[in-house]
Each structure stands twice: as C-alpha cells, then as structure tokens.
C-alpha positions in Angstrom: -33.8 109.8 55.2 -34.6 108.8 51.5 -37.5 106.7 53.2 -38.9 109.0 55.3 -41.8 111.0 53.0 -42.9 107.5 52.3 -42.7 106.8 56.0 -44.8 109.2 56.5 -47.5 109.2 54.1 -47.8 105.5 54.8 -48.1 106.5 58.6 -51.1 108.8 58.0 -52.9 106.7 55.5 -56.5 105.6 57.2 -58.7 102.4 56.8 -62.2 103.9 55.5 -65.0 101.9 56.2 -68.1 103.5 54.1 -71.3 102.3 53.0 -72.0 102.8 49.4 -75.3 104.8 48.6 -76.4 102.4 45.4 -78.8 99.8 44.6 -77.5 96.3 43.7 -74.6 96.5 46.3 -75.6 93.7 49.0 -72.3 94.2 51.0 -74.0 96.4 53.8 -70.2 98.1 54.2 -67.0 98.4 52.0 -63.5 99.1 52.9 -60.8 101.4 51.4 -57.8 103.2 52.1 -57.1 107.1 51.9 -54.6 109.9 53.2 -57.8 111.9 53.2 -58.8 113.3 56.8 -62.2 112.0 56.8 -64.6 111.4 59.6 -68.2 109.7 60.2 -70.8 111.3 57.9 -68.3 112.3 55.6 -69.9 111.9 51.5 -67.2 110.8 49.3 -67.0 108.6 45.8 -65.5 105.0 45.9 -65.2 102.9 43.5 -67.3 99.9 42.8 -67.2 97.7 39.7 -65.0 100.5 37.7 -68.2 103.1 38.7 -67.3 106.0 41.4 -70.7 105.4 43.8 -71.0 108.4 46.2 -71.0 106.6 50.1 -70.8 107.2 53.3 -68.3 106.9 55.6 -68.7 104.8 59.0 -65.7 105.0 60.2 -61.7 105.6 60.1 -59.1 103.7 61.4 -55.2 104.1 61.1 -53.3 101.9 58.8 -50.7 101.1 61.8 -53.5 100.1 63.9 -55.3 97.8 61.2 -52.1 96.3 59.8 -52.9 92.6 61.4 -56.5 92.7 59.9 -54.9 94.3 56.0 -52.8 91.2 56.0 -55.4 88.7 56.1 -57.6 90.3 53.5 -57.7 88.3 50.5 -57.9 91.3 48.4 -56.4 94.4 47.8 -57.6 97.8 49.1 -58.6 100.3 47.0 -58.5 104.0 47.5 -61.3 106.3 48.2 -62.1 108.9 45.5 -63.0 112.4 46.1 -64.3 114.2 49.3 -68.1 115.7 48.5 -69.2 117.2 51.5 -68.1 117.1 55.0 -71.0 115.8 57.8 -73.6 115.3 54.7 -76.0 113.7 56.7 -78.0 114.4 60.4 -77.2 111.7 63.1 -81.2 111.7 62.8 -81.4 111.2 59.1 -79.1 107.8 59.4 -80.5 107.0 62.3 -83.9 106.8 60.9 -82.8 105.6 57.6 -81.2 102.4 59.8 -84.6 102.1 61.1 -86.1 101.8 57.8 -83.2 99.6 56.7 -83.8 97.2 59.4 -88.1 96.9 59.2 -87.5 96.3 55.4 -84.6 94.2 55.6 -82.4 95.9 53.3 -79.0 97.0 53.1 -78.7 100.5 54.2 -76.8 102.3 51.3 -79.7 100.8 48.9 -82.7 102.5 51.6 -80.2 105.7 51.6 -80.3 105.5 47.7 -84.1 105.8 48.3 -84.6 108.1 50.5 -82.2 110.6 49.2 -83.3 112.5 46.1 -80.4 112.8 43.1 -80.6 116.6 43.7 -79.0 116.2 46.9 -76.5 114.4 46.1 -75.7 115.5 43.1 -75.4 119.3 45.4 -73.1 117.8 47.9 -70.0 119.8 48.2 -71.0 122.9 46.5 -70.8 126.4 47.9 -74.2 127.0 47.7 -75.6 123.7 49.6 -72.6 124.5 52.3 -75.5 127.6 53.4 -77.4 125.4 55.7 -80.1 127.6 57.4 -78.7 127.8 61.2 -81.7 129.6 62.5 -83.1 127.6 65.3 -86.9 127.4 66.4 -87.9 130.2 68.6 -90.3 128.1 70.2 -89.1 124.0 70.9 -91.2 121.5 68.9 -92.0 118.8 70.7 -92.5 115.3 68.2 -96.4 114.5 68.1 -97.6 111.7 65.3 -101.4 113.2 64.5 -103.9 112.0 61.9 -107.2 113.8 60.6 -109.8 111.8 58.7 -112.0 114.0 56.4 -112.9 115.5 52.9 -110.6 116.8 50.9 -111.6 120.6 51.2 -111.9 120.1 55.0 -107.9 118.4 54.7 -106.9 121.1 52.8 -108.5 123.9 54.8 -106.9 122.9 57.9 -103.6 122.4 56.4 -103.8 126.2 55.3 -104.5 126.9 59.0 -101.5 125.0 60.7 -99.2 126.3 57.9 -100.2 130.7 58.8 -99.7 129.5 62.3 -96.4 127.9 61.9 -95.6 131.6 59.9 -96.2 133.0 63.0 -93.8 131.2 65.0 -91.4 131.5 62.5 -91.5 127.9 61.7 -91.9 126.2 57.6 -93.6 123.3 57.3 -93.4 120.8 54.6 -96.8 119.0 52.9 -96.1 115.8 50.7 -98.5 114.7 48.3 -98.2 111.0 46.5 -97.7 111.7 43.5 -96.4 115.4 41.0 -100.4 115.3 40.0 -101.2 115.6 43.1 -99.0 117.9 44.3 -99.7 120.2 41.2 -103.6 119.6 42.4 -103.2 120.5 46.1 -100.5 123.2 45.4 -103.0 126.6 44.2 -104.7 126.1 47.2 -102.4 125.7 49.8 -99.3 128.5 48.8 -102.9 131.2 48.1 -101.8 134.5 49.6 -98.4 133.1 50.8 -97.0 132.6 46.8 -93.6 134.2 47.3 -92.8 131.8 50.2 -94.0 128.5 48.7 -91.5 125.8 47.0 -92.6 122.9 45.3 -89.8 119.8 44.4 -90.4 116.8 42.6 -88.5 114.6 40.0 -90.1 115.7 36.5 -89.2 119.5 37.3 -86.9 121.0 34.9 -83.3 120.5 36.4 -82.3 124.2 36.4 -85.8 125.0 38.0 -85.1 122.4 40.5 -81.5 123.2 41.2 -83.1 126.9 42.2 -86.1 125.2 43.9 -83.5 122.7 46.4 -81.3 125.5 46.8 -83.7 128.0 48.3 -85.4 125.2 50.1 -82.0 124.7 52.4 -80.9 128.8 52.6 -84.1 130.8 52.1 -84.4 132.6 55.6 -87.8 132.9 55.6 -90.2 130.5 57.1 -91.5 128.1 53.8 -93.8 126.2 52.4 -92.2 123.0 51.2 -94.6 121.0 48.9 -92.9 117.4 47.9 -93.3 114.6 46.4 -92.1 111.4 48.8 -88.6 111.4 47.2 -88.1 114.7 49.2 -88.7 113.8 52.6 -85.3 113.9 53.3 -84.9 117.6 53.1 -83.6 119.2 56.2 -84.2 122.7 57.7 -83.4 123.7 60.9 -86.9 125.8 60.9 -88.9 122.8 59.7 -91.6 122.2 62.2 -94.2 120.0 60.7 -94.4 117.2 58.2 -97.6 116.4 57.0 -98.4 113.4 54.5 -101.6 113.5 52.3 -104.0 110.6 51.0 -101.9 108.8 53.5 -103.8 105.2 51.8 -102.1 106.1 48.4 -99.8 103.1 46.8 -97.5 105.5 45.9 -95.7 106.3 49.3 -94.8 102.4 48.8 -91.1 102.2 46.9 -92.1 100.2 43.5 -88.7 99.0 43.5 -86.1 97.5 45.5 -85.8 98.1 48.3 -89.4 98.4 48.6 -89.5 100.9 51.3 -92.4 103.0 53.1 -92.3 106.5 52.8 -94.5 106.9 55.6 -92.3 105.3 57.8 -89.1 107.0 56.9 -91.5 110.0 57.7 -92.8 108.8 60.9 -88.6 107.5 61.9 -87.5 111.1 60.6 -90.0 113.2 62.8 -89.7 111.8 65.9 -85.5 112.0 65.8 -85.6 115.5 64.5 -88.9 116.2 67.0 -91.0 117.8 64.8 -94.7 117.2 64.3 -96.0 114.5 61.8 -99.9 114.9 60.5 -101.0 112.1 58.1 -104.4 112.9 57.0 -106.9 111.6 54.3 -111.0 110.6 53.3 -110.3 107.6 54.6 -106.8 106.4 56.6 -105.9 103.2 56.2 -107.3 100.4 58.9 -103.5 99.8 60.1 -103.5 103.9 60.9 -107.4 103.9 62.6 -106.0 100.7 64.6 -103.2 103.2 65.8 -104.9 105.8 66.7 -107.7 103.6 69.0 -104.9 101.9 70.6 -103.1 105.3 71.6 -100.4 105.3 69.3 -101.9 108.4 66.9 -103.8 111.2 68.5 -106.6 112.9 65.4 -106.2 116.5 65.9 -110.0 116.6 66.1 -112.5 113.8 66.4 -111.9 111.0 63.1 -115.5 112.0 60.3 -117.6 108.9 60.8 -119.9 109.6 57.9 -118.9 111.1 54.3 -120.2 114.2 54.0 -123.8 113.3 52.7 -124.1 116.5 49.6 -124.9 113.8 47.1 -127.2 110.4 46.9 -125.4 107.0 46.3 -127.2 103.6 45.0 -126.2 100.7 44.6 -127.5 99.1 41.5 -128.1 96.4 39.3 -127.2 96.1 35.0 -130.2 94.7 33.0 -129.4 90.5 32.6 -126.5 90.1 30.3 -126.3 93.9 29.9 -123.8 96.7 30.3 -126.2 99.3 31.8 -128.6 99.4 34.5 -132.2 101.1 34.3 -131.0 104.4 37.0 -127.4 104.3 34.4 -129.3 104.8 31.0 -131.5 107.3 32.8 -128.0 109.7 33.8 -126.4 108.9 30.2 -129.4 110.2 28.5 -130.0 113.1 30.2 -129.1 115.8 28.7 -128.3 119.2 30.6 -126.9 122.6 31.0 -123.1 123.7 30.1 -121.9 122.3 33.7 -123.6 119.3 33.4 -121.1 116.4 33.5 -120.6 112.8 33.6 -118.0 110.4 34.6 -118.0 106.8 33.8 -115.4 104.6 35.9 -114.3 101.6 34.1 -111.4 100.0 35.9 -110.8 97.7 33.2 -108.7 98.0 29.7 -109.8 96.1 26.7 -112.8 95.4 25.3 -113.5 91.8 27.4 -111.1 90.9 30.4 -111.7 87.9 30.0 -112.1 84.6 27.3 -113.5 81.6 27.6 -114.6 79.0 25.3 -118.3 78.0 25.7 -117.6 74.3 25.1 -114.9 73.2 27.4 -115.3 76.5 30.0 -111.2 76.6 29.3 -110.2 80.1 29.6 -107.6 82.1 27.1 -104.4 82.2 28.8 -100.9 83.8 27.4 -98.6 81.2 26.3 -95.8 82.9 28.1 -97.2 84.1 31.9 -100.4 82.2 31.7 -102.2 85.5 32.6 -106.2 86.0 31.4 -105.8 86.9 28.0 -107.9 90.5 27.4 -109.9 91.3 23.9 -108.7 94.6 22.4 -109.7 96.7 19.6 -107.1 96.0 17.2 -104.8 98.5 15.4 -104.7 99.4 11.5 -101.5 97.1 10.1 -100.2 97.4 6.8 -103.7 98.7 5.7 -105.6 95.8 6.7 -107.9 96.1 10.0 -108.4 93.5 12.0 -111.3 93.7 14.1 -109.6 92.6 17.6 -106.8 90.9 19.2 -105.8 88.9 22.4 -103.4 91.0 24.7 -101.3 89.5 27.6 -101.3 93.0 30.0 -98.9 91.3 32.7 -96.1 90.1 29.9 -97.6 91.7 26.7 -98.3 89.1 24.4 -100.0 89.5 21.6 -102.1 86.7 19.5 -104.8 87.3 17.0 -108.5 86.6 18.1 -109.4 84.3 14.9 -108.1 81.1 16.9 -109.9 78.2 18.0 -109.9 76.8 21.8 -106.3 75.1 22.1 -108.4 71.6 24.1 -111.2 71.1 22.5 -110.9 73.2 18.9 -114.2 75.1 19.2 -114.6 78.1 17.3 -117.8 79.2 20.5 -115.6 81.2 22.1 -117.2 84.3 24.6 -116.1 87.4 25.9 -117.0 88.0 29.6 -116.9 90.7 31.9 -116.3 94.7 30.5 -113.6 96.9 29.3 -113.1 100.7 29.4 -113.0 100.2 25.3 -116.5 98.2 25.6 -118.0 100.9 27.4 -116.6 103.6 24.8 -118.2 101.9 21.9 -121.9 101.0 23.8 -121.8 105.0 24.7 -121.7 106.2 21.5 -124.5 103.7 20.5 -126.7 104.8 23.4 -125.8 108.5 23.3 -124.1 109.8 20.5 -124.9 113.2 20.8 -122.8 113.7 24.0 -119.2 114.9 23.7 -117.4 111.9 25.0 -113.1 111.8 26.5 -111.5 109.0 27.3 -108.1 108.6 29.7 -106.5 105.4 30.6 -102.8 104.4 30.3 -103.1 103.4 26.6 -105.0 106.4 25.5 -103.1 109.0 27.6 -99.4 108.6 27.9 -98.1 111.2 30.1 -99.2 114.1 32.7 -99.8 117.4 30.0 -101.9 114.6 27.7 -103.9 113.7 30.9 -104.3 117.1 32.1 -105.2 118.7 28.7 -107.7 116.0 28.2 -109.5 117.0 31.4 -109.5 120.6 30.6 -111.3 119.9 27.5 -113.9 117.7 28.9 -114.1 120.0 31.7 -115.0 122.9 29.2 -117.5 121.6 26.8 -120.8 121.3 27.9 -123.2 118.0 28.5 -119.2 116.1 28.3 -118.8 112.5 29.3 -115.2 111.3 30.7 -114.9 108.1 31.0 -111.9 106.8 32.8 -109.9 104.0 34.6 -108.9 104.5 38.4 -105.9 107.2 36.6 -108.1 109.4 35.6 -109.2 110.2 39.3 -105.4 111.8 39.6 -106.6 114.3 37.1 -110.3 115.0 38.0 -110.1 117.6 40.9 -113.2 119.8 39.9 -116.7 118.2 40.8 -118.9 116.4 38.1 -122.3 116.3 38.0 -123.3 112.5 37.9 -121.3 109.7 38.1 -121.5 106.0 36.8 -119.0 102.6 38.6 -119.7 100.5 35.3 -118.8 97.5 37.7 -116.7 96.6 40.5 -117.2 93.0 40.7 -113.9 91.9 38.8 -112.4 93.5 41.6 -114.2 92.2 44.2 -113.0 88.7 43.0 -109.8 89.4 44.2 -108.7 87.1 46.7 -106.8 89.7 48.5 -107.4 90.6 52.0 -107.1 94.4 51.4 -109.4 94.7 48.4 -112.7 95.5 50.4 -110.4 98.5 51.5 -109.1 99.1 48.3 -112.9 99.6 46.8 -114.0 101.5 49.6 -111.1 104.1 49.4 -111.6 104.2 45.0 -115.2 104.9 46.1 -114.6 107.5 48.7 -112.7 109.7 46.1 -115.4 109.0 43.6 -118.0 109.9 45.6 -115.6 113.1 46.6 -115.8 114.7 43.1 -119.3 114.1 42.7 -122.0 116.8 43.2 -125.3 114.9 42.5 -125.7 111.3 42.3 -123.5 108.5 41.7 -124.2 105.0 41.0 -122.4 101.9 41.8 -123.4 99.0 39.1 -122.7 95.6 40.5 -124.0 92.0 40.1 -123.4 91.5 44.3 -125.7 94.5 45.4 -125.8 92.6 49.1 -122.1 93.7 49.4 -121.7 95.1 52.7 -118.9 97.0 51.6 -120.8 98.8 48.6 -124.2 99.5 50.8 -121.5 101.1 53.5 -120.6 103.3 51.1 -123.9 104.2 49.9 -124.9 105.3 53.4 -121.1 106.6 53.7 -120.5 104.7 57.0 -116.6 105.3 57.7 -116.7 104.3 61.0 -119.2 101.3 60.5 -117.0 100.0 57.4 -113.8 100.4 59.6 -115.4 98.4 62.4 -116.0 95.8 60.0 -112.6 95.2 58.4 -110.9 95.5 61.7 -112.6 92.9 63.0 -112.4 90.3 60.2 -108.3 91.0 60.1 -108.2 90.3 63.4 -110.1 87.1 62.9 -107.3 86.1 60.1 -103.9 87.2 62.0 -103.8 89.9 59.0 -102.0 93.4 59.8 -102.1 95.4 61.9 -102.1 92.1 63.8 -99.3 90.8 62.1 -96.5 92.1 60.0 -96.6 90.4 56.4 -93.0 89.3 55.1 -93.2 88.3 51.8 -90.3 86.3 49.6 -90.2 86.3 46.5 -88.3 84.3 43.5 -88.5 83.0 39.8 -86.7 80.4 38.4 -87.2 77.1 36.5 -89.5 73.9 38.4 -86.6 72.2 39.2 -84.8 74.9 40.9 -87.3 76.4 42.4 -88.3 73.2 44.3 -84.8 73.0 45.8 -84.6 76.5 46.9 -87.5 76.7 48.9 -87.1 73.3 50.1 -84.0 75.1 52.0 -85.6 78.1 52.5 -88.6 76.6 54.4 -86.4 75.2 56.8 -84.0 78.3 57.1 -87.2 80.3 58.7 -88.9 77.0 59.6 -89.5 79.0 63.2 -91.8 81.1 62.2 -94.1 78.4 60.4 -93.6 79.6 56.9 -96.1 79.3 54.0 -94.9 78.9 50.8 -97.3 79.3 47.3 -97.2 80.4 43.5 -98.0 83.7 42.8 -101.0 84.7 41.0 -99.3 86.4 38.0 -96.1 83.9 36.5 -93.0 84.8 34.4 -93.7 82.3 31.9 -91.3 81.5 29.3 -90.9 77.8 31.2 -90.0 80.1 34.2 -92.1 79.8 38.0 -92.6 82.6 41.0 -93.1 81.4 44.3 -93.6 83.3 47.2 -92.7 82.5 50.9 -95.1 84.4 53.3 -94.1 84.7 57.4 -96.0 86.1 60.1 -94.7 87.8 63.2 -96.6 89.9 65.6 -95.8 93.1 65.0 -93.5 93.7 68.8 -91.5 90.8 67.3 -90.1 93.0 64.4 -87.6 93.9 63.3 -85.6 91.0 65.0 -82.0 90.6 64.6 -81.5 87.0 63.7 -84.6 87.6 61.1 -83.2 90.2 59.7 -79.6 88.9 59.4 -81.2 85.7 58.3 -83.0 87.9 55.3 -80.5 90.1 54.2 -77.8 86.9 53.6 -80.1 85.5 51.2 -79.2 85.9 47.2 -80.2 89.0 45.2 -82.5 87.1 43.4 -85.1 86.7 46.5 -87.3 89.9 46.5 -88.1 90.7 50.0 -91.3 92.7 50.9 -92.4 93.7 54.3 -95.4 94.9 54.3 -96.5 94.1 50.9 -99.0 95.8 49.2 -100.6 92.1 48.0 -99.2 88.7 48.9 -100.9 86.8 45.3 
C-alpha cells in the first residue's frame, strides 16, 4: 500500500509528442513526459536548451504502453511545462501550415513560428482569448481563389464594394496589405463610413493598443473589417468570409528569413480549408498569377485591365552624352509652376557613383572583404576635417577612403560611372536651385514618422522636388505632377530572369502617382520592356515574358529550389561535391553567388528544377530537410544570383 500513490501516478503519466513552435529547432517533433491530460492541438511550454518554447502537441500515448520504446531511448525524458490553451489551433490552420511546411521544405514548428503572430501566442490561455466568436455564417461560403488586375483607386473601390456586401450578410472580411505603410495608406479609404467596425493589426502597433486590437478581432460580434499586415493571416473568425491580398507582386509577402515562406500561399492553403473566398488583386499580378488564371486555376472577378489607364503621357528618353539629364528632363526641372505643381525624381541608386573603375587597367573597385562594387559616397565631417568622399561596400559595409590608387596597376585615373541618388541631389541644386528640394532613401530617412513627415512637407510646399529611391514610393500616395526615372539601366544589367518584371511593376506604380507626364531616361531606349510601358501594354508585356520563361524552363514552368551555403574553398568544394550527387536526379546546377561573404569565406548555390506537379515530393523533401542548418533552402526564390 506504501507504493500505491506512486503506482498510480506512474500509471497515468503520458508520452507527449509535440512539435516545438521556434526557429532553429530542426527536430520536426520532440518527446516528453507529463501527468497532464493533454490532447492533439493542445499549446503548452517545453523545454528546449534551458528555454520554455511554447509547442504543439501531436499526440499522447500512455507510459505503460510506450515502456519498450522509453527503454531504448538514449536519453532521458523531460517533462512538459505548463498547459496554455486547450485546441489552440483549427485542424485547417495545421493543416495548411503542413502544406506550407512541405512546398518550403521546412520544419513545421519553425513555418508555425511564421505564420503565427507573437500576439497570439503570447494570448493563449487567457480568459479573454477563450471568447472565440461561435457565430456561424448565415449564408455557406463556398472557397473561390479570384484575382483583379487594375489601378489602385479601381482596387480599392471594389474592395469597399465586396466589404458593404459582406456587412450585409453578416460576414467580416479581412484585407492584408504588404507592408504597416501600406496598410496605414489603404486604411482611410477602405474603413470610410464603416470606422467603428474597422481593426487594423500589425507588429509596430503599441502593445496595449494591439492587445485591444487582437482581442476584439476574435470576440467583437459584429461583422469587421480586419486590415493586416501578412504576420496576421492566421487570425481566425468563424464570420470571416473573404481574404483579400493587395499588391499581390510585393517582396514583402516573401519571409526574409528562415524559413523563407510565402504568405500568399499560407493564404491561398488557409482559404480553401476554412472555404472562404481569397481575392489577390494588384496594377500588375505577377506572370506566375496571369499564368494561373489563363490556365483555369484563378477566375478575375471581372475581365484582367490590358492597358494602364492612359490620364498621363510617358517617353522614353535619352540623357545628353556623358550627361545626367536629358533635353525633355531639364525642360520638367525647370519649369516652374503653381502651388500643386510637383516633381519626383526616381533614383534607385545610393551613393554618389555605383560604380569605380580605373581608366588604365578597366579593373573595377571591389571591397576587400565580399568583393562587392565598391560605391562613391559623400563623406561625413570627422574630427573636424572633411573629406570630400569615400568608398562604401553596401553588401558588407566596408569602408576605405577614396585617395587610393588602382591596387594592379597603381594609377591615380580612376572614374566614377553610372549615378547615385546623392549625384542627382547635388546636379539639382546646380540646375535649379530655386526649387524646394526633399530627399528619402534608407540613409537619409531612418524610420516610418521620418518618412512620412518628409512627404508631408514636400507635399505642402509649392513648386517641391522629392527625389527618392524605390522606398519612397511606400510613402508617395497623393499624385505628383511630373515625374523623372533618372535611369534604369543599372537595373536592367541584372542577369536575373525576373527583372524585366521587376522594372515593369516599379514603373506601373510610378506611372500610378503621376498626373501629367513622366519620363523614363535610359541609354537602351529600344527596350521592349520600357516602350511597353510607355504605351502601357499589360497584356502585350505579359505575353512577352510568358513566352520567354517558357522558352527557359523558368516558373511558372518550373519550381526554383535554391541551396544555399558559405564556407571556406576547401570546404565548400567537398560539400557540394556530395551534395551534387545526393540530388544528382534532378540534374542539379551548382554556381557562386553574385554577392560573397568575404573575409576568405565562399557562397555557392545549388539550383534544381522540377515541374511544378512534381512538388512537393516526399523523398525531396525528406532529402532537404536532413541536410545541416547551415544550407539555406529557398523555394521559390525571389533571385537565384
């Protein structure tokens, strides 16, 4: 009898088998032991590496029944920590999170660690996130993936529509923008008339205002609208009807960090198990999406725009030899006109120079530790002396001074080529001094409130210039007058297969925000891409770049899996040696990428291609996940250099 309370708790002590939402934990599953009654879907804390990580639980099993399997562990079980929540997440949510985990090749409690924003798990358990909404829809849902294809007041305008409608039924609907600007851009428009009944969540919100903000999200018995950033997808209501994702083309719904996942695939995964209604819309969707929606897969809720709305004359033009500005740009610069006259100069380059080459040997300035193009910069006042400029590494940030000769042949004829925002800034004020000129780029605007006050400013004072870097389109949501691409030919030297798209999309939201004229300065005016835009040919431009991916095997013919790695020569030599011929069936190609560590260090990439009904595939993705935690694994990948 002394035996039997031990009996007993040892009797109804369980094997939990969870799996641990965290990045840097490449055990897909971990196994504890607990007296606990716990079931799948169950949120609890374990720990891991003397940190409690919130997981999830897979499974349960008696200790009696796993006693065989606890004896030939070769370590010892630890116990599960406290009980958060009980059922924490929908059958749908994991299951679409799986999905994800699998087409990114990635251990699932990293992809949950992604998808699930801190807010709600940091809620989990508490008497206020226990009120889940229980309302159902009065009317079934049934799951439709839609796309629409046109300006952004026509986007928004719709959006306004679908969102009274879904009122009407008693239905919310949630709208998630790319990025907090914007969100805080589209947000006055959408919630007009309906302010009360409008939430918006993202990160950089205050955390007691956010708090408030999830909280109603999940009880507020009133049909919403939910405006998020991609972070928030996750959000469940049992009254939520429609997703819709904006500037569907934006990087941002790509993770920027492991496990590199899509956002609008969680999206599409999480809609179609919950069957609710997905609507991706944008100026211009993405080929992959236009590819979709021609082979059946997407249905446009009305007929795709073929042509940019044509309120406002494009050229395509040509800078004076060995010049800055062409004739039609010093024309718009100089003019000088009412109080809503305004200007904006895109200059998608920082520095002064991008790039350095010595006129002797034709060697160009590369950093000493990534081998990156060296950039000329204005320098900075230091200890009272001013030097007039610098070299500056922007991959590693290396920094040399400019007074140094060529390192292979010693000449002091050294040039600057090609031109930086900073470049542009100092010939304006030359050429027109009396305009009020702004500036915003990443190193003269640090943060959001900088960036917006700066456009408010420019915005208010008459005859203003803004020049800008591709950022400051985040910020520019009221039309300017002119405006000016200083150039766009660094960019079209890009060996990348998406950069014709990447241009045309930069210039679709350019042209978007311009009222009168805007002019595109490049030194390749027979670019097909550039004159497509000048006539704004959507369809024509789409036809185009569908056809040439097709001719290369590029997506949406194949799905891109790109492995990554850095490490010395030597090493490096070995490991892809092996890695080669672990995927040597799907003819692997392996290269340097186009940006190295330095420091003595090497990145290499291995790039496969699969057609797209062959992924995910089991043995692949097994094959992918077992590798180190030093490989980086992309599918999909925004770039392969």
């Amino acid at each position: 009898w002394l035996f039997q309370p031990f009996y007993n708790i040892v009797k109804s002590m369980k094997i939990v088998t969870v799996i641990p939402i965290a990045r840097g934990i490449f055990r897909e599953q971990l196994t504890y032991f607990s007296t606990q009654e716990l079931e799948a879907g169950d949120l609890v804390t374990v720990p891991v590496r003397k940190k409690l990580t919130p997981a999830l639980v897979v499974s349960t099993e008696l200790v009696t029944d796993a006693k065989t399997g606890i004896r030939k562990a070769e370590f010892g079980l630890k116990k599960v920590g406290q009980l958060k929540a009980k059922q924490f997440l929908t059958p749908e949510l994991i299951s679409a999170a799986q999905e994800i985990a699998d087409y990114s090749a990635a251990p699932l409690g990293a992809v949950l660690k992604s998808l699930l924003p801190q807010i709600m798990l940091a809620q989990a358990g508490t008497k206020k996130s226990a009120k889940v909404l229980e309302e159902k829809l009065e009317e079934k849902v049934s799951s439709e993936k839609l796309v629409l294809q046109d300006s952004d007041e026509e986007r928004l305008a719709f959006y306004k529509g679908l969102v009274r409608e879904a009122f009407a039924k008693k239905q919310s609907v949630l709208v998630c923008a790319p990025t907090m600007a914007d969100l805080l851009a589209i947000k006055p428009i959408l919630e007009k008339g309906i302010e009360h009944y409008t939430i918006a969540l993202y990160t950089q919100l205050n955390q007691k205002v956010l708090k408030e903000s999830w909280q109603r999200a999940l009880v507020d018995k009133h049909p919403l609208l939910i405006i998020t950033t991609p972070s928030f997808l996750a959000l469940s209501r049992a009254d939520l009807a429609i997703i819709i994702i904006d500037r569907e083309s934006a990087n941002s719904y790509r993770a920027s960090t492991r496990p590199f996942v899509d956002y609008r695939r969680f999206a599409e995964a999480l809609t179609s198990n919950r069957r609710q209604k997905l609507l991706s819309g944008d100026i211009l969707l993405r080929p992959e999406t236009m590819w979709r929606v021609e082979s059946g897969e997407l249905a446009p809720v009305r007929s795709p725009k073929q042509r940019l709305t044509q309120t406002n004359e494009v050229l395509v033009v040509t800078p004076k030899t060995g010049e800055i500005w062409s004739e039609e740009a010093l024309d718009l610069i100089s003019q000088t006109g009412g109080k809503t006259d305004k200007l904006f100069l895109l200059a998608n380059r920082l520095g002064l120079s991008p790039l350095i080459v010595c006129d002797d040997c034709g060697q160009s300035f590369l950093c000493n530790n990534c081998a990156s193009p060296l950039v000329l910069h204005q320098a900075n006042i230091k200890h009272g002396i001013q030097e007039k400029t610098i070299f500056r590494c922007h991959h590693c940030g290396e920094t040399r001074t400019s007074e140094e000769k060529c390192r292979y042949c010693h000449s002091w004829r050294l040039r600057a080529l090609g031109t930086g925002i900073d470049r542009v800034a100092k010939e304006l004020k030359v050429i027109a001094p009396s305009r009020p000129q702004f500036q915003l780029d990443s190193e003269h605007v640090k943060n959001y409130r900088e960036a917006v006050s700066l456009v408010t400013k420019f915005l208010e004072t008459p005859n203003a210039v803004l020049l800008g870097t591709e950022m400051a389109l985040n910020y520019l949501h009221q039309k300017v007058t002119h405006s000016v691409v200083v150039t766009v030919d660094a960019m079209m030297a890009l060996p990348d297969y998406r950069i014709n798209e990447k241009i045309f999309t930069l210039l679709s939201r350019l042209r978007a925000v311009t009222s009168k004229k805007m002019l595109i300065q490049t030194r390749r005016a027979e670019h097909e891409t550039l004159n497509q835009m000048a006539r704004g040919q959507l369809l024509e431009f789409y036809r185009q770049e569908i056809a040439e991916r097709e001719k290369f095997d590029y997506p949406p013919f194949r799905v891109f899996i790109k492995v990554t790695k850095s490490g010395t020569t030597a090493e490096l030599r070995t490991d892809f040696k092996h890695l080669a011929g672990l995927f040597s069936d799907h003819e692997p190609v392996v290269y340097p990428s186009l940006h190295q560590p330095g420091r003595g260090l090497l990145e290499l990439n291995l790039l496969l291609k699969l057609k797209p009904e062959k992924w995910p595939e089991t043995e692949l993705v097994q094959k992918l996940k077992s590798l180190p935690p030093d490989y980086l694994i992309r599918v999909d990948p925004e770039t392969v250099l």
